[in-house]
C-alpha positions, 0 to 999 in steps of 0.5 A, a space after each residue: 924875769 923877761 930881759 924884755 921886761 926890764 929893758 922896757 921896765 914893765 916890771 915897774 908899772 903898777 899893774 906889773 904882776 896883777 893876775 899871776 893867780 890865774 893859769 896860763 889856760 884861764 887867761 887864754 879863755 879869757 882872751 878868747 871871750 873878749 875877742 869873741 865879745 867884741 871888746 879887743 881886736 887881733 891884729 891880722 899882719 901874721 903875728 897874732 898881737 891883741 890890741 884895744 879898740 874903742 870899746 876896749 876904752 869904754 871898759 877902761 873909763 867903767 862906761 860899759 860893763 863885762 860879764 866873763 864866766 872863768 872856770 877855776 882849776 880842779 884842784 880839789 877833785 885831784 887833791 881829793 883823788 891823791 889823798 884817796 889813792 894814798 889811803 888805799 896804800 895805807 890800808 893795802 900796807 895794813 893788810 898785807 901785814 896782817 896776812 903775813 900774821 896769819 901766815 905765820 901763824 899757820 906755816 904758810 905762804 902769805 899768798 896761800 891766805 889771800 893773793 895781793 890782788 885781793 888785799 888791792 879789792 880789800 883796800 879799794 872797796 873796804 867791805 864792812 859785812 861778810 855778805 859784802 867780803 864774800 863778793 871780792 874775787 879770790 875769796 872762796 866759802 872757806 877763806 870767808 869763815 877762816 879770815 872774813 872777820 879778821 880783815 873786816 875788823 882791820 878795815 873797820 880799825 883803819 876807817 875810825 882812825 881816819 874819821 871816815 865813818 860807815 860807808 854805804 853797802 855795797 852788797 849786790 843786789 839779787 841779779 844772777 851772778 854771770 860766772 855762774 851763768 858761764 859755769 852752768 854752760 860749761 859744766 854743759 860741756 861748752 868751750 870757752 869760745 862757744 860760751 864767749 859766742 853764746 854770752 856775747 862776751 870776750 874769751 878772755 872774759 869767760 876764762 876770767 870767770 871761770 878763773 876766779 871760780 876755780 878760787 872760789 872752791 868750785 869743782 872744775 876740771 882745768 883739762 879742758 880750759 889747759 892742756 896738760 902740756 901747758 899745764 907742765 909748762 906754766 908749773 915750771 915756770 911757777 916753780 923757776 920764777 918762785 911767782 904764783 900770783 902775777 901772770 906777766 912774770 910767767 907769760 914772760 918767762 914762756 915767750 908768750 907761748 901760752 895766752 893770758 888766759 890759760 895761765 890765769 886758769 893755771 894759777 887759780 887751780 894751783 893756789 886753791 891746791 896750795 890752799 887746800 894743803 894749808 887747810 889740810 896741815 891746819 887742820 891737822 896741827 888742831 888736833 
């Protein structure tokens, strides 16, 4: 406690504590309002000090009503986001261990099943069909029929033990998919920029589209987007670092001598190449 409240022994009044449930923020306002109603006066001698008037008294003798309106903490929406945020966690755990099943069971790399940026989409968006799977990024025709219903079943497990029921589609709705406008312009022979100009998108954006593309199967030439002296240099960098998913790592490793965007192209070539050799091997140990 306060010195000065024990010294004056303001501890020992009745209404010693009363409030403590409010915040600091709360009692500000309501502070404020007062002032603002008339009903408490601020001294003006340079220490801002509230002090009662004579309407101040007439409250206190109940000879005049106070109407305050006090917003109460949010609480419950913070409390809601936090339990949100960790079931996302739980299910992203769930699901990077059911990729590791797969990759065992088909000797390969976890990331060659899905990268974890697609495990985080999984988690956060919880498809409940294969039409609303197949629109996460990184998911190709291939991983859909390959993985789609095992993940589905994993999400649809996580959601009933957590009661939380079937939720809303999120399917899209038929408007035309923009990467696809990008990669009708590029196949035109357009640059990056002159799509980017023509689209009134970033750069970073149509490389971005054609990015994820690339993961999806569709045929692009990456020796327009990289140069094949880049293309050398980021697949060091790829083999030196052992990482293939982040971009940091390999923007660092390079000194940022080649932008984002080039090494994110870079990357969706490479793993749709490494999935295309784990499909490959799959399909030769069926036989």
């Amino acid at each position: 406690k306060n010195q000065k409240v024990l010294q004056n022994k303001h501890n020992e009044l009745s209404t010693y504590g009363i409030g403590k449930d409010r915040t600091a923020e709360q009692w500000k306002m309501l502070g404020r309002s007062l002032l603002h109603q008339g009903l408490l006066d601020q001294t003006t001698d340079g220490y801002a000090v509230l002090k009662l008037n004579p309407l101040s008294w007439e409250v206190m003798r109940r000879q005049r009503s106070v109407h305050l309106v006090v917003t109460e903490p949010k609480k419950k929406a913070s409390e809601e986001t936090n339990l949100k945020k960790a079931g996302v966690e739980i299910l992203f755990d769930k699901l990077r261990k059911l990729r590791k099943k797969i990759a065992d069971e088909q000797s390969v790399p976890p990331y060659v099943v899905f990268a974890d940026s697609t495990l985080k989409l999984m988690a956060q968006m919880q498809p409940q069909t294969l039409a609303e799977f197949s629109q996460l990024s990184g998911v190709g025709t291939y991983k859909l029929n390959q993985y789609g219903e095992r993940f589905i079943t994993e999400i649809k497990a996580y959601r009933q033990e957590q009661d939380l029921g079937t939720p809303p589609s999120k399917t899209k709705k038929s408007n035309p998919d923009t990467r696809l406008t990008t990669w009708e312009l590029f196949e035109q022979g357009l640059s990056v920029e002159e799509i980017a100009s023509q689209r009134q998108l970033k750069p970073t954006t149509i490389q971005g589209h054609l990015a994820e593309l690339i993961e999806k199967g569709k045929p692009i030439d990456l020796n327009p987007l990289v140069s094949p002296e880049h293309q050398a240099l980021i697949l060091q960098a790829v083999r030196e670092t052992g990482v293939s998913e982040g971009i940091k790592p390999i923007y660092e490793y390079l000194d940022g001598k080649i932008d984002y965007g080039e090494i994110r192209l870079f990357l969706a070539w490479w793993r749709q190449q490494q999935q295309e050799g784990s499909e490959q091997m799959v399909n030769s140990n069926k036989r």
